[in-house]
N, C-alpha and C positions, 0 to 999 in steps of 0.2 A: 300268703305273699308278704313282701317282709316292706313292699309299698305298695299303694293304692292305681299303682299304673307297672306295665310290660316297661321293665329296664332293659330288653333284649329280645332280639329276632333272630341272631344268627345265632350269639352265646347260649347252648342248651342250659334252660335253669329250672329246678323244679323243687316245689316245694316240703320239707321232711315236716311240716305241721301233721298233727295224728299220733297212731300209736306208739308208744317207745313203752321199755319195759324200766321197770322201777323199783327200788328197794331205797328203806333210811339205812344210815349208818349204823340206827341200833339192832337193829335185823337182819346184818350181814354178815356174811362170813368169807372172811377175804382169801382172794387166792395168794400167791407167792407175789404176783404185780401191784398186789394193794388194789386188787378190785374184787367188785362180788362173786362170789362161785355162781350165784344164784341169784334171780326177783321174783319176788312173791305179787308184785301186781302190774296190771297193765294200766297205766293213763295218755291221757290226751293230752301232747302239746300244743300250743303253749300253755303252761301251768303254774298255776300257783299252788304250790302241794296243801299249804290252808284250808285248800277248801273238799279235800280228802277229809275221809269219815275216822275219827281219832287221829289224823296230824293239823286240829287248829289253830293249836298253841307249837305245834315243831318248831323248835331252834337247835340247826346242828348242819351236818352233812347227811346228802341223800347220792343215790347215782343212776342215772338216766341212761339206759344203754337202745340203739338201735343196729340194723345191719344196713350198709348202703350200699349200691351198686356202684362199682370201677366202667370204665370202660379202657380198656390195655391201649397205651402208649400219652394218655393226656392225664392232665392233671385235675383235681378236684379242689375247688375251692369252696369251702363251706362258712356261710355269714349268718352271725348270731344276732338275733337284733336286739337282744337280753339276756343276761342270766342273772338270778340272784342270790350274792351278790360278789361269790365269787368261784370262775368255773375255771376246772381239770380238763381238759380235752385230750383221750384217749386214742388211738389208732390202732387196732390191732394190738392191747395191750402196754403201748409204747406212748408215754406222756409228750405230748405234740402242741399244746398251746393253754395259757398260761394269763387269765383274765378276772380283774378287779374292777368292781363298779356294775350297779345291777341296769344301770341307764343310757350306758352308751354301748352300741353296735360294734362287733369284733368281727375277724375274718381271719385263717388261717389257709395253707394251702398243704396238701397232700399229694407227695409226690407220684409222676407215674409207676405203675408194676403192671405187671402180666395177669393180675389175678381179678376178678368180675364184681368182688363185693370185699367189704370189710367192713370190720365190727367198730361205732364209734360209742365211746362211753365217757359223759359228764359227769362227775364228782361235783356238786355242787355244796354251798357253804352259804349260812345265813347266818353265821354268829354271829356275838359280838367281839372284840377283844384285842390284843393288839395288833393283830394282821390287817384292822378294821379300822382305818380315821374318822371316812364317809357316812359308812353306815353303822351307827351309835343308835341306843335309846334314843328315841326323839318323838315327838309330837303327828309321827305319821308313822307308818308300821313297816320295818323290812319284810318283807314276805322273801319265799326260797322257793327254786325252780325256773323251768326256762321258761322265764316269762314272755316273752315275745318271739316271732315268727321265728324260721331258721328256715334257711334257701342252700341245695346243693347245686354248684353250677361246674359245667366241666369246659377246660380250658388247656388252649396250646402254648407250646414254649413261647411263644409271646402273646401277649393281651394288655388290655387297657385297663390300669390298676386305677386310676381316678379320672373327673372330672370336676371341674368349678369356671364356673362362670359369672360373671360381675358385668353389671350395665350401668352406663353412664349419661346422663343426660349432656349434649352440645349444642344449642342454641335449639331447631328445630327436629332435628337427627338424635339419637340415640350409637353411645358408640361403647359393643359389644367384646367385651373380652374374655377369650375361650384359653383356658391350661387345660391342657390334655397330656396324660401321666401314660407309658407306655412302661414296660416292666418285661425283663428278658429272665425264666427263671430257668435255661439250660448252662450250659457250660461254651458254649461256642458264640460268635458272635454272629448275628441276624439283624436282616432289615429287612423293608416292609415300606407299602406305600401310606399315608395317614390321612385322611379328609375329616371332615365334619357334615352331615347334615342337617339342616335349620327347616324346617316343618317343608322337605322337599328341594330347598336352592343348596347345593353341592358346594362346598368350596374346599379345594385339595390346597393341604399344607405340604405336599412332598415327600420327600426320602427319609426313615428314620433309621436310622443304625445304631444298635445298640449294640456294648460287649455281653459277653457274659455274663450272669447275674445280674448287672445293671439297670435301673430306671430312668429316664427320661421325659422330662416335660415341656413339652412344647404351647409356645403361645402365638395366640393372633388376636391382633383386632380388626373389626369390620365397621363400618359405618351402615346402620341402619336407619331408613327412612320409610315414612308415611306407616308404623307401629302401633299397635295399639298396648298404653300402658296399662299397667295391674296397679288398682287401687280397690278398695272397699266395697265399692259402688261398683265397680267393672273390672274381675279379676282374672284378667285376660292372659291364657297360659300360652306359652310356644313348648315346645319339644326341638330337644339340639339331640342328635344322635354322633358319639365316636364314630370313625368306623377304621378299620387296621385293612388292608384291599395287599393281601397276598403275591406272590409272584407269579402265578396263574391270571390276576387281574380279578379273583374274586375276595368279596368281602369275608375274612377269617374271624374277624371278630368286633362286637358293637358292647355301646352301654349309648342308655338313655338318659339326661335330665330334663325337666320341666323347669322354665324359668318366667320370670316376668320382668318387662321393660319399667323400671323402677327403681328410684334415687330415694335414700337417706338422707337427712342434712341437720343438724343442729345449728339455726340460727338466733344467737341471745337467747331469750328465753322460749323461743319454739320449737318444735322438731317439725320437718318439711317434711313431706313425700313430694316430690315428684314438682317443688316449689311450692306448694298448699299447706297452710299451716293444720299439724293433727289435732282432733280433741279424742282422747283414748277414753273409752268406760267401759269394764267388765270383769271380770273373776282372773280370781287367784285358782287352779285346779290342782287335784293331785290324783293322780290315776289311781284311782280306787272303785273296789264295788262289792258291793257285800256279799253278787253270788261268784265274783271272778276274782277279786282279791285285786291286786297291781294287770292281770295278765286277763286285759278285756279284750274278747274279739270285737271286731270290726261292727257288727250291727251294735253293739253295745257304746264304741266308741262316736258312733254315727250320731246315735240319740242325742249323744250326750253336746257336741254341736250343734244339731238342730233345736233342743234346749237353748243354747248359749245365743241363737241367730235369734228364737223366737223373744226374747228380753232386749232384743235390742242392742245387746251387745256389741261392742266390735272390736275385744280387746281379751285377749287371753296371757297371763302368765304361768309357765310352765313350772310351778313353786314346786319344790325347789333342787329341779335334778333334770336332762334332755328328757323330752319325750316319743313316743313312741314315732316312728318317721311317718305312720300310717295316721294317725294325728295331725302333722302337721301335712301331709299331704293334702287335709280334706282344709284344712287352714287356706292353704294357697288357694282350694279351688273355690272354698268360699268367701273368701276375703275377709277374713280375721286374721288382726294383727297380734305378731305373738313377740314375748319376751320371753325370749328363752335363755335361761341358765345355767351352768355346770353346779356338780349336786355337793352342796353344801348348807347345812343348818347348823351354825352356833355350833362349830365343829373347833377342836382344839390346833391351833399353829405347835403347837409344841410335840403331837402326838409322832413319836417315832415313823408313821406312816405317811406324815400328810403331805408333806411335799411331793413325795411322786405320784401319791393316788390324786391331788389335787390334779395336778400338772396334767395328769393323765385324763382324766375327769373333762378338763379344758378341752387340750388338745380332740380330742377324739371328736367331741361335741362340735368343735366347727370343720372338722374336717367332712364328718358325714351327711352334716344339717346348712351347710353351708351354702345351697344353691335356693334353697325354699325363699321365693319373695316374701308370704306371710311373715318370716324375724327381721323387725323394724328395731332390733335392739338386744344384746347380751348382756346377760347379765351375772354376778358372783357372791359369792360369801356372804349368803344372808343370815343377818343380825349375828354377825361374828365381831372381833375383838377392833372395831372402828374406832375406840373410845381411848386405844393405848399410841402411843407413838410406834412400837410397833408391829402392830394390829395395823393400823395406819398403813405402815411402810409397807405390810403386806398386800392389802389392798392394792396399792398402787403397783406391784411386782404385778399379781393379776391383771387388773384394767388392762396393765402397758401388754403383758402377753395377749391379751383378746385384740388388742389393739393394731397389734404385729402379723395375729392372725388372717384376721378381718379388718381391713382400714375402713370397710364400704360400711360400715353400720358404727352406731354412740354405742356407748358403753356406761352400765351403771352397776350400783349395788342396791339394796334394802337396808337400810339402815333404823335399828331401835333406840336410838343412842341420839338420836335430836341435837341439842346444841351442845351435846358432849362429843359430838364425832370431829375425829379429826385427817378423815380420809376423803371430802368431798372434792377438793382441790382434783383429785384425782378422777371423778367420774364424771361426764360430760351431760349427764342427767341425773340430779337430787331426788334421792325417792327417800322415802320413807314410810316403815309400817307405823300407825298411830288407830289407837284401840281406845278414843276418848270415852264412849259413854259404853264400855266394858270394862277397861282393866284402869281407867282413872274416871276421873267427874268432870274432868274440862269440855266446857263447851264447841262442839266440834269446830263451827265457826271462831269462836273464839283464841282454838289453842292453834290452829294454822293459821291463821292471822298473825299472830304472837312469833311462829316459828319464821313465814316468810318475812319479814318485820326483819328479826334477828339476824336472819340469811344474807339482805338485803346493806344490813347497816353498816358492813364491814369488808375488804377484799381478804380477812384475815379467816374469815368461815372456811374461805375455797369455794362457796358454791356462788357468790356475787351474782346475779345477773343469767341465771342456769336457769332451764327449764327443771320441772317439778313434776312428779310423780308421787299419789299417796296412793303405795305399793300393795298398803294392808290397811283393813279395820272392817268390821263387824261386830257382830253378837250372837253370841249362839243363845238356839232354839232346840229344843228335841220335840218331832215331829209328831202332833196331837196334842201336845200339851199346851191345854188354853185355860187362862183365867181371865174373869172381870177386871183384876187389880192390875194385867199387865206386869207382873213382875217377873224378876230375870228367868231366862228359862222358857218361858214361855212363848208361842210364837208369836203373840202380839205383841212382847216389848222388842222381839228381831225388827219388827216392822218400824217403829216407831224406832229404833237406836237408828237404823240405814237410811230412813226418812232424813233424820237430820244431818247424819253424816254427808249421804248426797247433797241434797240441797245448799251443804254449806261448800261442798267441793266444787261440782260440775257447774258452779253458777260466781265462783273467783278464776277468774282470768288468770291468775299466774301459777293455775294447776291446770296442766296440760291431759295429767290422766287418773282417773279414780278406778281404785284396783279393787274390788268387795272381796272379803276374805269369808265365803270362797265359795265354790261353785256346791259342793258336795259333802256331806257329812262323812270323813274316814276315821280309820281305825288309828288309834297310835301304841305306840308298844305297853304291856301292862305286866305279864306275867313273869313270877320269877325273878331273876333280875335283872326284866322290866321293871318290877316296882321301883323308880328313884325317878325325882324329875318331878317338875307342877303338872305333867300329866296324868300323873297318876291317879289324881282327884276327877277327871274329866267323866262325869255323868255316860253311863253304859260305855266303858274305853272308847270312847269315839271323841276327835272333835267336832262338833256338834253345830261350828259355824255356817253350816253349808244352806243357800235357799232352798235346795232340795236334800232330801236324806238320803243314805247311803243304798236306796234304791230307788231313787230319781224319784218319789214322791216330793211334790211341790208343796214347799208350807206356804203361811200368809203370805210372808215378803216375796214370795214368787211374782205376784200380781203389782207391788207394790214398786218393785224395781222396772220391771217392766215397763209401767208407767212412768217413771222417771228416765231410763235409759232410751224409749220412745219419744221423750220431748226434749231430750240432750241431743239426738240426732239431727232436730230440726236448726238446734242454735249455730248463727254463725259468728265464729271464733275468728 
């Protein structure tokens, strides 16, 4: 399932997770369409081909073929919740959709015919090169394959192409605003009756008519009383159902979202829920695992929350790319607050590619991820060119785009660039990665001192009087390795680097959230050429920051944060 909950009762949807047949690029022998004659093996989607026996190290193109079932006179619409990181979508031999970025969710539609099945086949692509902005050499590992769910669902000349929804706090009331996206993809003009249902209370919006081809969005708002809101502590979900009610008077077609009665706010230097000022403490994550690669199933993704809730945590960032929606599903239901951001690392502004896979990267990310109460904040372009005028200017093009997207949530960046940056003016939350007792000597208390100090003394910084986030810092351990002297590497100096790191954050008032870098020890790119980058140096290719290793064994500082994220809980801010 490509989420953690039924998006449909009426809409047939079923899941193509499982067998599809497989061949790489260098094993193929293409027909006249530019696709395989032939596959030499069967795998399990979702996948990451990595962890096939001789494609560890594959960088290249592979092709995923399956056959699916038609049903004569409707339409099929098929939803990718990943590919990486860049997919061909085949129909019967006929190139049919056309998708960049291994992190956000696509969706394509296949028109009606007479005939009961057809052949769908993914070309996929994991290189590097100039087709590629996003995914570059970097400090975590493209992996290739479809890595997450894929949903085929069948659909009539009209249906409900979106939902979002946005809650507002009004004195003691809550007021509720529903856009509901209706989508005609015949040639003739149709309409249809439109309601919404709210966990049972019905409220009809009326008449919708569309032309041919065209989309329409309708909005309402409601005023909601006696609610129960979503916070940390009581992550209380409703369910809003579309629904399209036919001219027979039956319901033709639904979609489901999950929401929660819950406000953002950035006031001076706090960020509000719900009027309550947040204290945020928890990991930086990157979907990784060393028997799944990027493409964890669900019991896998489950641990690794229940990990995150057992430390005390109550803060996830999604470093640095969307996440899986089956992730942040279990976010809302647990009440972990997440920072999610579209997928950018120290990525080039100049790169022939980057402005539209950027742009694309953005948009998508909030269009799909947009209703999950758990994102208490967006976020962009981590540790990119903040330091130039502009770099700068670019920052601020994004923020203002997140900004247009979503008004209901702040916006920030990560920035390495300390009192060189010159894009904070632009984000409504100062974060910062700072790696004191790893990659400099400064005393952790000491150098945020020094920085908020600096922040503070000027309206010429841009960040003046901002709330604060330290985005990133740790120290990497590889897991077993213990000495008496404590020194790097080892898991007793993670302990004692994170000791002081926290202590010197979670206990200054004008850091609102300490982010540890990072939850899990993954892979970064190596082989090849991979070799370039200060990763390359990285003890067994792995970054090695994580409290647990890249099979969720717990080192020393597992214990250590724990206790500390356990008596951050109880302090009142």
């Amino acid at each position: 399932m490509l989420r953690a909950f039924n998006q449909h009762h009426i809409r047939f949807a079923q899941s193509l997770d499982g067998v599809w047949d497989f061949i790489t690029a260098d094993d193929a022998k293409l027909n006249k369409n530019g696709l395989p004659k032939s596959y030499n093996r069967k795998v399990v989607v979702p996948l990451a081909w990595e962890t096939l026996p001789g494609l560890e190290t594959y960088r290249g193109k592979a092709y995923f073929r399956r056959t699916i079932e038609s049903i004569p006179g409707l339409s099929t619409r098929l939803v990718f919740g990943g590919v990486s990181h860049t997919a061909d979508v085949y129909v019967d031999g006929v190139l049919m959709q056309h998708h960049y970025d291994a992190f956000t969710p696509f969706d394509m539609i296949i028109e009606p015919s007479d005939k009961t099945s057809c052949e769908v086949v993914v070309e996929v692509d994991n290189s590097f090169g100039d087709h590629s902005a996003l995914h570059i050499e970097n400090d975590y590992y493209t992996y290739g394959g479809i890595t997450r769910p894929v949903e085929q669902q069948f659909i009539d000349t009209l249906y409900i192409s979106d939902l979002k929804i946005t809650t507002t706090a009004k004195g003691k009331s809550w007021l509720l605003d529903v856009a509901i996206t209706v989508s005609n993809l015949g040639d003739d003009a149709v309409n249809a009756m439109l309601q919404y249902d709210l966990d049972g209370q019905v409220v009809e919006l009326g008449e919708v008519k569309l032309r041919g081809g065209q989309s329409k969005t309708v909005t309402h708002t409601q005023t909601c009383k006696d609610v129960k809101v979503w916070d940390d502590a009581n992550p209380n979900l409703y369910t809003l159902t579309a629904q399209l009610i036919d001219v027979y008077g039956t319901i033709g077609d639904d979609l489901s979202e999950r929401f929660g009665f819950r406000e953002v706010k950035v006031r001076g230097k706090k960020l509000l829920l719900n009027g309550k000022p947040l204290h945020l403490f928890g990991f930086n994550r990157h979907e990784d695992h060393a028997n799944y690669g990027c493409a964890l199933p669900m019991s896998a993704i489950a641990q690794d929350m229940a990990l995150l809730q057992d430390t005390g945590a109550n803060f996830l960032r999604t470093c640095h790319y969307p996440n899986d929606m089956r992730v942040l599903d279990l976010c809302d239901e647990m009440g972990i607050f997440v920072w999610e951001e579209h997928h950018a690392r120290s990525v080039s502004f100049d790169h022939p590619a980057y402005k539209d896979q950027i742009d694309g990267s953005t948009q998508e990310m909030v269009q799909w991820h947009f209703n999950h109460p758990s994102i208490i904040m967006w976020g962009c372009l981590n540790e990119c060119q903040s330091y130039t005028k502009s770099g700068a200017k670019e920052h601020g093009r994004i923020l203002n785009m997140l900004k247009k997207l979503d008004p209901s949530r702040p916006v920030t960046y990560a920035s390495m660039f300390h009192d060189k940056d010159l894009a904070y003016k632009y984000a409504e939350i100062v974060s910062w990665n700072r790696y004191d007792n790893w990659y400099g000597d400064c005393d952790p208390d000491e150098g945020v001192r020094k920085m908020i100090k600096w922040l503070n003394a000027s309206e010429k910084t841009g960040g003046k009087g901002k709330p604060i986030i330290v985005s990133e810092f740790g120290a990497g351990a590889i897991y077993g390795y213990r000495h008496p002297k404590c020194e790097r590497w080892t898991e007793e100096y993670q302990v004692v680097a994170l000791e002081q790191c926290l202590n010197a954050y979670l206990n200054n008032t004008d850091i609102l959230g300490s982010v540890i870098w990072q939850f899990c020890d993954v892979r970064t790119t190596q082989f090849g050429i991979d070799q370039c980058g200060p990763w390359k140096t990285r003890p067994r290719c792995n970054n090695n920051k994580g409290i647990v290793d890249e099979y969720r064994r717990p080192k020393l500082a597992y214990a250590k944060v724990k206790e500390l994220f356990t008596k951050a809980r109880k302090i009142k801010r």
